[in-house]
mmCIF file of the N, C-alpha and C atoms, coordinates in Angstrom:
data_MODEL
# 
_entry.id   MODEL 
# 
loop_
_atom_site.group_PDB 
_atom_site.id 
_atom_site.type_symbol 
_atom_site.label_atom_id 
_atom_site.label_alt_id 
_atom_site.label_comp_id 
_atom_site.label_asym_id 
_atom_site.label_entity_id 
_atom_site.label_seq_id 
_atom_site.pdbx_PDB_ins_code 
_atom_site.Cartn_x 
_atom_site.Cartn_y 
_atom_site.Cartn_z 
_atom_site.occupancy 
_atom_site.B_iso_or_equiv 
_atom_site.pdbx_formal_charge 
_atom_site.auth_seq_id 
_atom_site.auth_comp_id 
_atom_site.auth_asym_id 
_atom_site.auth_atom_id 
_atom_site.pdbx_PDB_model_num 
ATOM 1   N N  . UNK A 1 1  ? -20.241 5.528   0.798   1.00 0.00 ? 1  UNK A N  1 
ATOM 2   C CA . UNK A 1 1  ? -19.787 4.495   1.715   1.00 0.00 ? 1  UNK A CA 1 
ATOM 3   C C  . UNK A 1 1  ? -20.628 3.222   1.551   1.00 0.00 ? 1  UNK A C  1 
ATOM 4   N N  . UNK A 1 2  ? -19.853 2.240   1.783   1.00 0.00 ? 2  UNK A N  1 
ATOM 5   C CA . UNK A 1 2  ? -20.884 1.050   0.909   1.00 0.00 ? 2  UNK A CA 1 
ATOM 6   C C  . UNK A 1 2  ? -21.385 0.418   2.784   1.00 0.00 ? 2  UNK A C  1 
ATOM 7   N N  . UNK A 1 3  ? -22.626 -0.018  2.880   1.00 0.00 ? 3  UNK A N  1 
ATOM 8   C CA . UNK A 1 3  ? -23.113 -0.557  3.650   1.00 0.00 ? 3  UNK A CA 1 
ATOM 9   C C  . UNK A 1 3  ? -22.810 -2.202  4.092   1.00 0.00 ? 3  UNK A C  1 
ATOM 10  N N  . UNK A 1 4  ? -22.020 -2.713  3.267   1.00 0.00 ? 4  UNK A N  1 
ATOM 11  C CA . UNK A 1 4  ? -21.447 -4.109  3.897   1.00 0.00 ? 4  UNK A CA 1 
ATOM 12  C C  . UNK A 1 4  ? -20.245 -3.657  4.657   1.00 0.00 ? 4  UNK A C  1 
ATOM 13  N N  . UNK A 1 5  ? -20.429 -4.699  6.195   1.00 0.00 ? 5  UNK A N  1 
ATOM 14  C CA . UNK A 1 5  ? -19.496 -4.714  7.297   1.00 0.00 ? 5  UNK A CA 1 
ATOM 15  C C  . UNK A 1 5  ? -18.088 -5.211  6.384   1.00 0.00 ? 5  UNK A C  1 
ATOM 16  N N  . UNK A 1 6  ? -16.877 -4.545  7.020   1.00 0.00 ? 6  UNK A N  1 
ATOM 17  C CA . UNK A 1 6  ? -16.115 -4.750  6.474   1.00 0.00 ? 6  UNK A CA 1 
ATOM 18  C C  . UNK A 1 6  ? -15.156 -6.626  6.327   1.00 0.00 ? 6  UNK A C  1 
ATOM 19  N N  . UNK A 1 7  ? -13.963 -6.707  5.930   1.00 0.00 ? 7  UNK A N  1 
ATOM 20  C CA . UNK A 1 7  ? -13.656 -8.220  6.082   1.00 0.00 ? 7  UNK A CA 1 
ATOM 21  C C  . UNK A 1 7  ? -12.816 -8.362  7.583   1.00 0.00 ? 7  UNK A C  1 
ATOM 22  N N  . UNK A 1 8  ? -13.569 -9.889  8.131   1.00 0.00 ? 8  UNK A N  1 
ATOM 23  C CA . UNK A 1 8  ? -13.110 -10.157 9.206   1.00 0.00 ? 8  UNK A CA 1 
ATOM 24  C C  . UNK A 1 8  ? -11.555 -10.303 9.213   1.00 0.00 ? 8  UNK A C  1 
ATOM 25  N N  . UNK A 1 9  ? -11.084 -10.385 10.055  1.00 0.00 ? 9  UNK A N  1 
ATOM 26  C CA . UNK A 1 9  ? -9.812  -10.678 10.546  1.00 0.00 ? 9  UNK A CA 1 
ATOM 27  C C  . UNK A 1 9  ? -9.792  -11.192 11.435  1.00 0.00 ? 9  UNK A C  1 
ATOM 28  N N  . UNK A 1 10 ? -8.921  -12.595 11.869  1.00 0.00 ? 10 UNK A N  1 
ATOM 29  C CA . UNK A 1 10 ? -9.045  -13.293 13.380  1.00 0.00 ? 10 UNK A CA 1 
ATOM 30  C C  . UNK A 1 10 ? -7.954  -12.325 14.157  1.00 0.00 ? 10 UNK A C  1 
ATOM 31  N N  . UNK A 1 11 ? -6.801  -12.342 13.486  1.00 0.00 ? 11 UNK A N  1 
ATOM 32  C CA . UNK A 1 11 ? -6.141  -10.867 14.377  1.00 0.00 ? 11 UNK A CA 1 
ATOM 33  C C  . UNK A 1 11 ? -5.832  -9.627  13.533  1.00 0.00 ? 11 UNK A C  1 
ATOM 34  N N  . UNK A 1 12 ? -5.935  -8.541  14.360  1.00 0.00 ? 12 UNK A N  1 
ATOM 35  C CA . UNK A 1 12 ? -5.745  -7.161  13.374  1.00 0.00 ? 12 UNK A CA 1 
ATOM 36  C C  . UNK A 1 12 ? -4.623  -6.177  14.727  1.00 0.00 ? 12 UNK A C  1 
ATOM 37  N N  . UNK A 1 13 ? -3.833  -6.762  14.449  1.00 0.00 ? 13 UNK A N  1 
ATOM 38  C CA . UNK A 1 13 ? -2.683  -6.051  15.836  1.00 0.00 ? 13 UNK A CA 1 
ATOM 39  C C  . UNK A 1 13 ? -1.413  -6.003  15.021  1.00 0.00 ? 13 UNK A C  1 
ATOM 40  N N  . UNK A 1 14 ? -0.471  -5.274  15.833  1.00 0.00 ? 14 UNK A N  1 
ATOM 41  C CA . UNK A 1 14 ? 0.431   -4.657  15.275  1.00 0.00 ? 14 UNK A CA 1 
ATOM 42  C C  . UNK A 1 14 ? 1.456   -5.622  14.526  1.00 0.00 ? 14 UNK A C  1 
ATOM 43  N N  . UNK A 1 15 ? 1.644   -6.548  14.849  1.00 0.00 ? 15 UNK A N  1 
ATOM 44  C CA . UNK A 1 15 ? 2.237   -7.420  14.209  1.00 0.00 ? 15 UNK A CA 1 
ATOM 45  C C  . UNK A 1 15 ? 1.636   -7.585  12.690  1.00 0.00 ? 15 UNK A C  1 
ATOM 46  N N  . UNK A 1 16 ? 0.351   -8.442  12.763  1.00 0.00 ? 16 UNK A N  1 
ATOM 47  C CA . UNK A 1 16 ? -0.553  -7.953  11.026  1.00 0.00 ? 16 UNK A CA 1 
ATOM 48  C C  . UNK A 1 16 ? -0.050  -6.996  10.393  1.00 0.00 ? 16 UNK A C  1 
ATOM 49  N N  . UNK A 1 17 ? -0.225  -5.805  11.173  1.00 0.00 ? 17 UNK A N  1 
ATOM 50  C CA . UNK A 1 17 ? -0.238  -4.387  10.332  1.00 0.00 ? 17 UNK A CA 1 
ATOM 51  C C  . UNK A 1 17 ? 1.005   -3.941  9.912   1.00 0.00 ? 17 UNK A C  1 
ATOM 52  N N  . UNK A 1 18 ? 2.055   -4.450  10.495  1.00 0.00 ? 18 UNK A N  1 
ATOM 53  C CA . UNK A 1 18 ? 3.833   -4.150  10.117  1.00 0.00 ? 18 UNK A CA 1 
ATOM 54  C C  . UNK A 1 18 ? 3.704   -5.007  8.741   1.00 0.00 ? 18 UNK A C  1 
ATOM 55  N N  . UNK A 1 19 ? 3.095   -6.384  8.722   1.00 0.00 ? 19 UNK A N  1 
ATOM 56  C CA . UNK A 1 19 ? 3.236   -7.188  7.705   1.00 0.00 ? 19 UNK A CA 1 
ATOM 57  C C  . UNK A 1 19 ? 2.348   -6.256  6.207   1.00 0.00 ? 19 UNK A C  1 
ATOM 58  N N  . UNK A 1 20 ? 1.609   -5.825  6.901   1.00 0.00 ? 20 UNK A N  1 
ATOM 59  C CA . UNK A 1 20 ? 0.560   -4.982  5.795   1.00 0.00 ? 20 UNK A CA 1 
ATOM 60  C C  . UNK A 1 20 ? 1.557   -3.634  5.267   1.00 0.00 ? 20 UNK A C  1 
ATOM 61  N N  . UNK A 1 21 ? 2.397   -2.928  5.977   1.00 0.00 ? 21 UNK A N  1 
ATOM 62  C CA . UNK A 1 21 ? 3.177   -2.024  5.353   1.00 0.00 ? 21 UNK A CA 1 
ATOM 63  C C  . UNK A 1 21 ? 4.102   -2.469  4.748   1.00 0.00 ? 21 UNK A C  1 
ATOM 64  N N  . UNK A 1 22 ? 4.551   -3.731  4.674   1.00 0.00 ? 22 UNK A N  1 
ATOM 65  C CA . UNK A 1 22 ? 5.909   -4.529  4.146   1.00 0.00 ? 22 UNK A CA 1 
ATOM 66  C C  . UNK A 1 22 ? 4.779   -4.773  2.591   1.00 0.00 ? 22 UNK A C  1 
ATOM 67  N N  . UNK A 1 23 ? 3.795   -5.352  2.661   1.00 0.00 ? 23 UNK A N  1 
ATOM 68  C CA . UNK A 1 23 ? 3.369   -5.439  1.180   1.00 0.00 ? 23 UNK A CA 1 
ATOM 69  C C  . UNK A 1 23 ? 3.243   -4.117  0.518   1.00 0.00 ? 23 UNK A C  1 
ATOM 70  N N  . UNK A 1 24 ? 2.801   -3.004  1.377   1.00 0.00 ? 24 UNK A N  1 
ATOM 71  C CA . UNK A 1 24 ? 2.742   -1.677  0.349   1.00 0.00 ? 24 UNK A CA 1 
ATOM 72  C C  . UNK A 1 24 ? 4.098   -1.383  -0.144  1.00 0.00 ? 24 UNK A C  1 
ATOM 73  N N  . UNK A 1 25 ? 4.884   -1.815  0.744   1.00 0.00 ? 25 UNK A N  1 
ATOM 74  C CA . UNK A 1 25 ? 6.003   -1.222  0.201   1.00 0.00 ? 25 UNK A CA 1 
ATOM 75  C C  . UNK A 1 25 ? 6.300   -2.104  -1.321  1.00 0.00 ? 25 UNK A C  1 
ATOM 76  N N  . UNK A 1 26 ? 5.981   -3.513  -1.342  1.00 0.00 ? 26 UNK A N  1 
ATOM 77  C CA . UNK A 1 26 ? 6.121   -4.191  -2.139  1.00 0.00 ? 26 UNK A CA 1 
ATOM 78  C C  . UNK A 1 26 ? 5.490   -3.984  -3.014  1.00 0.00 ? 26 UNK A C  1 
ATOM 79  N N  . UNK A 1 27 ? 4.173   -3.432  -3.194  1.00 0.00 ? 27 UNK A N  1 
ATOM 80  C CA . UNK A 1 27 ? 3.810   -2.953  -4.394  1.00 0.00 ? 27 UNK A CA 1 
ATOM 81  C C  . UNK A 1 27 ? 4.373   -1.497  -4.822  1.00 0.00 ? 27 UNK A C  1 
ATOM 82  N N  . UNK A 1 28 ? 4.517   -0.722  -4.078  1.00 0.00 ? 28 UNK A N  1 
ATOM 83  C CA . UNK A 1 28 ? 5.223   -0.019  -4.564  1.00 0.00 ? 28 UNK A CA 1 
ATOM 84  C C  . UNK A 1 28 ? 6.910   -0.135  -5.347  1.00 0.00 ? 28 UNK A C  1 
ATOM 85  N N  . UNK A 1 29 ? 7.374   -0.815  -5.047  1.00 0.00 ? 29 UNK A N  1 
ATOM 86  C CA . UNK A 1 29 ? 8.598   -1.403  -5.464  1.00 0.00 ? 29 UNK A CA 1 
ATOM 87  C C  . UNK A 1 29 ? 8.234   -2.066  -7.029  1.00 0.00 ? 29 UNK A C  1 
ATOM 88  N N  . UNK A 1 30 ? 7.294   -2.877  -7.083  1.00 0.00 ? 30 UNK A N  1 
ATOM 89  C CA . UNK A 1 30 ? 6.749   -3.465  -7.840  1.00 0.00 ? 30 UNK A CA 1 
ATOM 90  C C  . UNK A 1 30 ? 5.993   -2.091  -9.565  1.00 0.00 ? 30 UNK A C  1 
ATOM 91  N N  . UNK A 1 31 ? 5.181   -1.392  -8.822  1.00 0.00 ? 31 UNK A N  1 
ATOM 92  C CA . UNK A 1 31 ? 4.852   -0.431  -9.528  1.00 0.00 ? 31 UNK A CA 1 
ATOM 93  C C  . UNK A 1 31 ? 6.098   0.471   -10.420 1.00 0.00 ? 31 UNK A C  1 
ATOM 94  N N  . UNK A 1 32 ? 6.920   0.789   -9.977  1.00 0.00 ? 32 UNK A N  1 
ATOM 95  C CA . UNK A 1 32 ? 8.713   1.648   -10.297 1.00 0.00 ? 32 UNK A CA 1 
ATOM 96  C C  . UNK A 1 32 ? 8.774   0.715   -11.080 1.00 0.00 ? 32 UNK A C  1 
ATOM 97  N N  . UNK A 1 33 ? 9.453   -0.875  -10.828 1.00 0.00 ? 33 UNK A N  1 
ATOM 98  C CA . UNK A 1 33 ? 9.575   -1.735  -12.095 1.00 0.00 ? 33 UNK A CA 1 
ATOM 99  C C  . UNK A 1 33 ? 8.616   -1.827  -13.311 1.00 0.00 ? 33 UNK A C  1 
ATOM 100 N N  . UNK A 1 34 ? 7.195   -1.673  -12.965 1.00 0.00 ? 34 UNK A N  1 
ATOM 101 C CA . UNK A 1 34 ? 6.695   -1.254  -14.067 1.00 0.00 ? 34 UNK A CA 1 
ATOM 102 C C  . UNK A 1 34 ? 7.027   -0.354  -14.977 1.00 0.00 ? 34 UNK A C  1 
ATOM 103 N N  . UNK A 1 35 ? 7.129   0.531   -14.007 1.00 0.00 ? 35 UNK A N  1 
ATOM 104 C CA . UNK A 1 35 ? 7.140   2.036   -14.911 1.00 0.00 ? 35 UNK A CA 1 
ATOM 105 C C  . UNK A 1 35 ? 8.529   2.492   -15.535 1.00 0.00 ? 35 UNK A C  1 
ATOM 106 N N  . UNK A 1 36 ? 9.632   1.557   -15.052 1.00 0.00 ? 36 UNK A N  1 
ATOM 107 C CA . UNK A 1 36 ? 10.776  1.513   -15.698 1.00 0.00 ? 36 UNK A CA 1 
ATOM 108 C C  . UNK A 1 36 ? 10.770  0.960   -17.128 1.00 0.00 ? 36 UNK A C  1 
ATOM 109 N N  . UNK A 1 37 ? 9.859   0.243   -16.915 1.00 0.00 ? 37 UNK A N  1 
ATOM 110 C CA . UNK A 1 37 ? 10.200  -0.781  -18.748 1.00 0.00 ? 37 UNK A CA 1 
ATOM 111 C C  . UNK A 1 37 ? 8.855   -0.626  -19.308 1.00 0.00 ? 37 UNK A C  1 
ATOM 112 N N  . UNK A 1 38 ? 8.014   0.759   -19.050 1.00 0.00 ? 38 UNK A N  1 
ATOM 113 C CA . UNK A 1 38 ? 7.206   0.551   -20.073 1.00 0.00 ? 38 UNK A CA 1 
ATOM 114 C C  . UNK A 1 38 ? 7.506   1.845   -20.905 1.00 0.00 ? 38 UNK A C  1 
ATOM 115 N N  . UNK A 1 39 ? 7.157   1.425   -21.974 1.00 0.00 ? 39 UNK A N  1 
ATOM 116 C CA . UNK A 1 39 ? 7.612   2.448   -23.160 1.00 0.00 ? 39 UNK A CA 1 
ATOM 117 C C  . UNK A 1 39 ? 6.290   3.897   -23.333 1.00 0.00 ? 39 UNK A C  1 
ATOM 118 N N  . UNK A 1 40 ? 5.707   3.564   -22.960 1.00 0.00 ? 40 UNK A N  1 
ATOM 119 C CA . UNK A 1 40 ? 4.384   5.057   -22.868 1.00 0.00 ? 40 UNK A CA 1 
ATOM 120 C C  . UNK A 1 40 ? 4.903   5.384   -21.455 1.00 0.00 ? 40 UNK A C  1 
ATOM 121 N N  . UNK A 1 41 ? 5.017   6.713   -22.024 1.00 0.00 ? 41 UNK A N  1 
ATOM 122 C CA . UNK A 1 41 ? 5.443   7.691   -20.810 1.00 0.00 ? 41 UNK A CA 1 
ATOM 123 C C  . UNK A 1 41 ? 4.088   7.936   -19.678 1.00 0.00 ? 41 UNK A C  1 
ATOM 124 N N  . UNK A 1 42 ? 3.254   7.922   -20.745 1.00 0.00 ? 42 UNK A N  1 
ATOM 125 C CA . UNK A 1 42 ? 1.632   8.227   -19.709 1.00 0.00 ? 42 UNK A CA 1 
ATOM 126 C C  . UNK A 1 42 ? 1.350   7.306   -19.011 1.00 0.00 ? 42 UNK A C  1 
ATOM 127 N N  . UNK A 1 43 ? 1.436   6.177   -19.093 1.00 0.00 ? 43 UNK A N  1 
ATOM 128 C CA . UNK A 1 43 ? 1.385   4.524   -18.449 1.00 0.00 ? 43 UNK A CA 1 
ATOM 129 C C  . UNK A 1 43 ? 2.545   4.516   -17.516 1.00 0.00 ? 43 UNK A C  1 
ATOM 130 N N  . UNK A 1 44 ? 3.338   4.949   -17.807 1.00 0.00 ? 44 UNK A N  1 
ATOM 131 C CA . UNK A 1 44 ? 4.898   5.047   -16.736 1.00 0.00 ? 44 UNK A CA 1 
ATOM 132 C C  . UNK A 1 44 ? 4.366   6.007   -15.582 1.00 0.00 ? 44 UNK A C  1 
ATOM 133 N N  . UNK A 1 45 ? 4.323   7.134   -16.263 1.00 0.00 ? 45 UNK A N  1 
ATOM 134 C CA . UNK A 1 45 ? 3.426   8.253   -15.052 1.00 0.00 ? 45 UNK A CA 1 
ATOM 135 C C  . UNK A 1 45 ? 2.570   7.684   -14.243 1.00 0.00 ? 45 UNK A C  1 
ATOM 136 N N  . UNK A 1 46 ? 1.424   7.124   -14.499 1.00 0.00 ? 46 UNK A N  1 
ATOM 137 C CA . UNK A 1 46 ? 0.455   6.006   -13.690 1.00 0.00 ? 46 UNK A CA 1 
ATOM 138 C C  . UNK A 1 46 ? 1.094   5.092   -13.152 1.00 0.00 ? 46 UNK A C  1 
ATOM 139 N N  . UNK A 1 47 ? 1.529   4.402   -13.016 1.00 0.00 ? 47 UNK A N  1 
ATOM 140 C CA . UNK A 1 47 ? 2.046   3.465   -12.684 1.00 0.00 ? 47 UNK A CA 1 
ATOM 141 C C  . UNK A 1 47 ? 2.873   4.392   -11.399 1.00 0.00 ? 47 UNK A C  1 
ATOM 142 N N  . UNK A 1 48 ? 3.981   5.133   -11.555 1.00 0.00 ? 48 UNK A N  1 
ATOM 143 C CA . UNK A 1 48 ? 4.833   5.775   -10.764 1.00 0.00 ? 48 UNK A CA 1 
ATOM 144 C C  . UNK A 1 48 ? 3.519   6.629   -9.440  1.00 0.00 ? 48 UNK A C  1 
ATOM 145 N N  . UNK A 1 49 ? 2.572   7.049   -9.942  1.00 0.00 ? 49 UNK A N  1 
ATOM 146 C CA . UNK A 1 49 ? 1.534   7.562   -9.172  1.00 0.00 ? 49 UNK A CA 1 
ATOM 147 C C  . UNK A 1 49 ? 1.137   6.705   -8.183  1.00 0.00 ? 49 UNK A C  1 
ATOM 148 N N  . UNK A 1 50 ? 0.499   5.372   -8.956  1.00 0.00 ? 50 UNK A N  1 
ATOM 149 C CA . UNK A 1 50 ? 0.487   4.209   -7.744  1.00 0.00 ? 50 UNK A CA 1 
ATOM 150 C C  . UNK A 1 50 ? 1.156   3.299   -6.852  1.00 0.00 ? 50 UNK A C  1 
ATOM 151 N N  . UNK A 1 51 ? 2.369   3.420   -7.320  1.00 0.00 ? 51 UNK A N  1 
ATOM 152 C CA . UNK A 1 51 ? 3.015   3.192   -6.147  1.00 0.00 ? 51 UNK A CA 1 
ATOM 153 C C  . UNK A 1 51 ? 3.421   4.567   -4.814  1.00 0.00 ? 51 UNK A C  1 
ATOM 154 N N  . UNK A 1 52 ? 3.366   5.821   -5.462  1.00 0.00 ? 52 UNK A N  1 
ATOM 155 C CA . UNK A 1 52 ? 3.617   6.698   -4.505  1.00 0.00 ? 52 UNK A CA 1 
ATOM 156 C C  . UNK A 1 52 ? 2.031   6.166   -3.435  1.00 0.00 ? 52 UNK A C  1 
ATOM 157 N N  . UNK A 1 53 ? 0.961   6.036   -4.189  1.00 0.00 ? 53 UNK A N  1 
ATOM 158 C CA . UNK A 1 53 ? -0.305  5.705   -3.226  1.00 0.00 ? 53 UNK A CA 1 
ATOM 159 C C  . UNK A 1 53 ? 0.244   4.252   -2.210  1.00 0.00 ? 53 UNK A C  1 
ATOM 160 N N  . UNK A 1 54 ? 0.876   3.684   -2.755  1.00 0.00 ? 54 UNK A N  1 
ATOM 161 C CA . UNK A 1 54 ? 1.112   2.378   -2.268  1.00 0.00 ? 54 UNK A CA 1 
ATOM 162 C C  . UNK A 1 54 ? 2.419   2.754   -0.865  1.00 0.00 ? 54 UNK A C  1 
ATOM 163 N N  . UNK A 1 55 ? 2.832   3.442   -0.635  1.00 0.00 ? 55 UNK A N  1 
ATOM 164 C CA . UNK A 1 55 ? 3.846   4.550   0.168   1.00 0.00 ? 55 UNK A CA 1 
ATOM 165 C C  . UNK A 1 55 ? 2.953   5.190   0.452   1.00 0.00 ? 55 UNK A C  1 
ATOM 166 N N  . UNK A 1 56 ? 1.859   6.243   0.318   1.00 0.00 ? 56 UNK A N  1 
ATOM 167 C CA . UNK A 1 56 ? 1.047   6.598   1.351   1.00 0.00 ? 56 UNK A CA 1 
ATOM 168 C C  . UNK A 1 56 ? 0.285   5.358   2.153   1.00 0.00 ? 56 UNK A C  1 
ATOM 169 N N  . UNK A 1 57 ? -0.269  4.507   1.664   1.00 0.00 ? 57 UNK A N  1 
ATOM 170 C CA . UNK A 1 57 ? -1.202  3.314   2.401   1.00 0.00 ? 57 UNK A CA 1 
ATOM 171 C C  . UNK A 1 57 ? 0.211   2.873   3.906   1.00 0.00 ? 57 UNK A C  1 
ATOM 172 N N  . UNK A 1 58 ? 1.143   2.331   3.398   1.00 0.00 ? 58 UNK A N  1 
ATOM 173 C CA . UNK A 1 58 ? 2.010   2.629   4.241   1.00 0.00 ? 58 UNK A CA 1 
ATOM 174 C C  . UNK A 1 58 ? 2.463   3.175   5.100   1.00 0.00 ? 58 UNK A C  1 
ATOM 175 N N  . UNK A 1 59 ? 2.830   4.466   4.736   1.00 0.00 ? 59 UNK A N  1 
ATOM 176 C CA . UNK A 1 59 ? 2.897   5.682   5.857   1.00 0.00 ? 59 UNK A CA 1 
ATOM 177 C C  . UNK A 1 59 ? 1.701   5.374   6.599   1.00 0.00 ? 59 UNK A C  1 
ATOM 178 N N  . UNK A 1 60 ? 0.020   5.276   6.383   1.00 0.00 ? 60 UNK A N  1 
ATOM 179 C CA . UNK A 1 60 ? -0.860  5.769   7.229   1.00 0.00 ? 60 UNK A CA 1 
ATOM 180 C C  . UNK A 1 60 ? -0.780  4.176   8.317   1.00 0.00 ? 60 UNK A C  1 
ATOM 181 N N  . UNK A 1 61 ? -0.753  3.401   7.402   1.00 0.00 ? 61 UNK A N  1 
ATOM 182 C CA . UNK A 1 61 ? -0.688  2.527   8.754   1.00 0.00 ? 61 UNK A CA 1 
ATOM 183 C C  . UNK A 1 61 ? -0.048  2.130   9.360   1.00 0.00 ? 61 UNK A C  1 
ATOM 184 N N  . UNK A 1 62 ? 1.626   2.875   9.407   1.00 0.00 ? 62 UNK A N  1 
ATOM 185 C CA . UNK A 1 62 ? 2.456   2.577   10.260  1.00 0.00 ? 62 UNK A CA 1 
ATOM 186 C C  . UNK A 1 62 ? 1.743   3.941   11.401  1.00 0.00 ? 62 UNK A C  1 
ATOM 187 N N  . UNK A 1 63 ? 1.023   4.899   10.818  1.00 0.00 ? 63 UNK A N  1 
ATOM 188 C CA . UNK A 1 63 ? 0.858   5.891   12.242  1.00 0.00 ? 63 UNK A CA 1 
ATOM 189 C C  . UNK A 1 63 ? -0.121  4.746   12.852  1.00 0.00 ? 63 UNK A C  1 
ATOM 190 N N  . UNK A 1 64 ? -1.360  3.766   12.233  1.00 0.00 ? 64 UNK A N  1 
ATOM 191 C CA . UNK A 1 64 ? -2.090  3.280   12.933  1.00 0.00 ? 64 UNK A CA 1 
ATOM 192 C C  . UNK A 1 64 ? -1.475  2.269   14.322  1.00 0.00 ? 64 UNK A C  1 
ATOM 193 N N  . UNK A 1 65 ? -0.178  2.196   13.607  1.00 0.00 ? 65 UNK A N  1 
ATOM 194 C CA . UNK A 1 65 ? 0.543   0.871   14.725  1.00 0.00 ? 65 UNK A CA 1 
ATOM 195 C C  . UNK A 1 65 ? 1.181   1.794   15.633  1.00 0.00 ? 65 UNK A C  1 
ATOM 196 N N  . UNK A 1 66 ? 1.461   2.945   15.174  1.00 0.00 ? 66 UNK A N  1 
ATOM 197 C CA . UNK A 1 66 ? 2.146   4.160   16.319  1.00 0.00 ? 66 UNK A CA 1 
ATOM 198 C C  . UNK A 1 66 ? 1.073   4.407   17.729  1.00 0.00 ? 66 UNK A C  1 
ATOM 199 N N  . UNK A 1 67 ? -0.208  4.027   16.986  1.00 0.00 ? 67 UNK A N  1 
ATOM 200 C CA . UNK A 1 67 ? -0.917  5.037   18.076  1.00 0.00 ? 67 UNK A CA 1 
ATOM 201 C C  . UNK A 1 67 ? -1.838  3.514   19.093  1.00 0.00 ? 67 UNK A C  1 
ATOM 202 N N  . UNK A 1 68 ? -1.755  1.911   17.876  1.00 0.00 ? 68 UNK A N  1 
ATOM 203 C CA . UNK A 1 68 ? -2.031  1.253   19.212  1.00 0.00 ? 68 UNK A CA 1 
ATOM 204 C C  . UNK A 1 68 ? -0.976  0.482   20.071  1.00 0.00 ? 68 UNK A C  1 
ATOM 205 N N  . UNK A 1 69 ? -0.485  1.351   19.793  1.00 0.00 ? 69 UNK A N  1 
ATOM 206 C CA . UNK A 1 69 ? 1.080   0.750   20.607  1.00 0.00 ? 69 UNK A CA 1 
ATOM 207 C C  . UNK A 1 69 ? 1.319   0.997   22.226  1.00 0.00 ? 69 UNK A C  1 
# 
């Protein structure tokens, strides 16, 4: 765990955080187009991996907006 405080935010409320699952989703969307047009299957695989991470980051912080709701 790294010892620098993390980055400020002037607001961090549910509104922010809906906007923050709309970009995961966007990288994930983004990642699939990668992995559609690249010709190494192993690089396609990666790629397809990180966007599934980019859909978990998502999922977890839509529970975070579930629970300060």
């Amino acid at each position: 765990p790294s010892s620098e405080p993390p980055p400020f935010f002037e607001r961090l409320d549910a509104a922010f955080l809906r906007e923050l699952v709309q970009g995961e989703a966007g990288g994930d969307v983004l990642y699939h187009k990668w992995a559609s047009n690249e010709p190494n299957p192993d690089v396609a695989h990666l790629y397809r991996l990180n966007g599934k991470e980019e859909t978990g980051h998502g999922n977890r912080v839509s529970q975070v907006i579930a629970l300060i709701q």
